[in-house]
Phi, psi and omega in degrees: 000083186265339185263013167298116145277152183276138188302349182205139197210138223330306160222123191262130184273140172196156201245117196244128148260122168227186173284132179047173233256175183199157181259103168302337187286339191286282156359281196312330198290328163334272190254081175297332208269015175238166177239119170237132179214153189259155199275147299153276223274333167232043182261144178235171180299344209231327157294190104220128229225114196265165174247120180232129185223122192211164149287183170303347144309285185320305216281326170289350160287322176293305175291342172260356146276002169268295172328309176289345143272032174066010161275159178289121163263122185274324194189157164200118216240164164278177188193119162286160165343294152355302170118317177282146199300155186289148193279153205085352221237153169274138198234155205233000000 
């Protein structure tokens, strides 16, 4: 397979759905090298849905402090350039 590209790479866009809310700016205090911001457009009354571009470090340091507040993760996709999830990913 010389023309794979590798699923992770220095830094990545990705997409976290969780239950209720979360302060992203509090969050962001965490991790400065990472960029998080909530999605607008798919914020829901019960959700929230972040936008993040980290590396493969940030993102499992970011799910293991959400996990440690006890939030729910519904879903978390790579998300291409594009905005739509990298092929393979399930789509809800």
């Amino acid at each position: 397979m010389k023309n794979a590209k590798p699923l992770f790479d220095s830094a990545t866009h990705y997409r976290i759905e969780l239950r209720g809310r979360v302060d992203v700016e509090w969050l962001q205090n965490f991790d400065s090298s990472a960029q998080i911001s909530v999605d607008e457009t798919r914020q829901m009354e019960d959700s929230t849905v972040l936008n993040v571009h980290t590396d493969q470090s940030g993102i499992v340091g970011l799910v293991r402090r959400l996990h440690g507040l006890g939030m729910t993760i519904l879903q978390l996709q790579i998300v291409s350039d594009g905005g739509k999830a990298a092929e393979g990913e399930e789509q809800r």
